[in-house]
N, C-alpha and C positions, 0 to 999 in steps of 0.2 A: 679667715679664708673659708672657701667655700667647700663642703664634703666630695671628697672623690665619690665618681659617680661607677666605676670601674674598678679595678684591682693592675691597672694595665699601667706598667711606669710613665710611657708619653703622655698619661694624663697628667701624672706627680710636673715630669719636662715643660709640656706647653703653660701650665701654671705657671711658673717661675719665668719660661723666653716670650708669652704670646703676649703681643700688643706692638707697639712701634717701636719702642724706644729698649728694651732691654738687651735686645741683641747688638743693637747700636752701640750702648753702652759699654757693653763686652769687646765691644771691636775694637770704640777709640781708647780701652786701657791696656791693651793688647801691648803698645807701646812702652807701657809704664806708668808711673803713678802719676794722677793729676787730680790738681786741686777741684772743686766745686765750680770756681769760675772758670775752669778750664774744659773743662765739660759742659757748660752752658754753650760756650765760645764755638765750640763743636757742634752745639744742635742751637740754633738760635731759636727754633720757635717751640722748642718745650718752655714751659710755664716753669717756674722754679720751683712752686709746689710738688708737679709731678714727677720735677727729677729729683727731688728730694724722695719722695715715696718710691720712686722707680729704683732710687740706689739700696733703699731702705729694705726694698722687697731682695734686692740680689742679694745682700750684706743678709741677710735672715735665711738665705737659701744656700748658704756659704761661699759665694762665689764669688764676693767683694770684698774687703779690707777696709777698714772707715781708720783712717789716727786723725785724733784731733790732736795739735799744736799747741801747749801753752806759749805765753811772751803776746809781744804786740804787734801788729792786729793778730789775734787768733785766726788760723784757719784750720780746715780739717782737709786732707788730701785721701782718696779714693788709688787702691790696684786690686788687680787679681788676685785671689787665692791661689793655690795649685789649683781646686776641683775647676775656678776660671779658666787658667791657664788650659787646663784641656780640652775645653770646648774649643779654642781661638780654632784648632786646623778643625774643625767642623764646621764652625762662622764661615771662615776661609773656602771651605769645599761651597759650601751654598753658596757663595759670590760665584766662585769660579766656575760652580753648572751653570749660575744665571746667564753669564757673558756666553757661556759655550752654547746656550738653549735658544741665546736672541734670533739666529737668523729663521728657527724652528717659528719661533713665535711671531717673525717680521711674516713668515707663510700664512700665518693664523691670527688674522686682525684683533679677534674675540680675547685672545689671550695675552696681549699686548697690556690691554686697560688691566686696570689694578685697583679693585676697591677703594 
């Protein structure tokens, strides 16, 4: 990874949550533990490679749980840590300002579009 450019923790945060997929991540295991392809199933148009790297980077951040299964077919099933588990009500708050901020933004055409 790349050198913090700061001393400031949100930089350590947005390393580990920024991009599309990690906070998604966090959300659909929020539920419980789920396989690989159950998590595919959930975002159909990540690439398998990146959700392999995308779990690889949570699981190194400590925020994910990898068991692999011996027996037949092996699989390996993905949950939360505790340190995961803490974030879900902050995932949660960010949804729930979104919905609460739409009609803010249905005022503000500009704010609407989304990169």
């Amino acid at each position: 990874m790349k050198s913090l450019v700061s001393a400031c923790p949100i930089e350590d945060v947005m390393r580990v949550l920024s991009g599309r997929w990690p906070a998604l991540l966090l959300y659909y295991l929020k539920d419980g533990t789920k396989r690989f392809s159950d998590l595919q199933r959930d975002n159909p148009t990540v690439s398998h490679r990146i959700l392999a790297l995308e779990l690889r980077k949570l699981e190194a951040a400590g925020l994910v749980r990898r068991t692999e299964h011996q027996g037949y077919p092996r699989h390996v099933d993905y949950a939360l840590t505790a340190a995961g588990c803490e974030l879900v009500p902050m995932i949660d708050a960010l949804a729930d300002w979104w919905e609460a901020s739409a009609p803010r933004r249905a005022d503000e055409p500009e704010l609407t579009r989304v990169a």
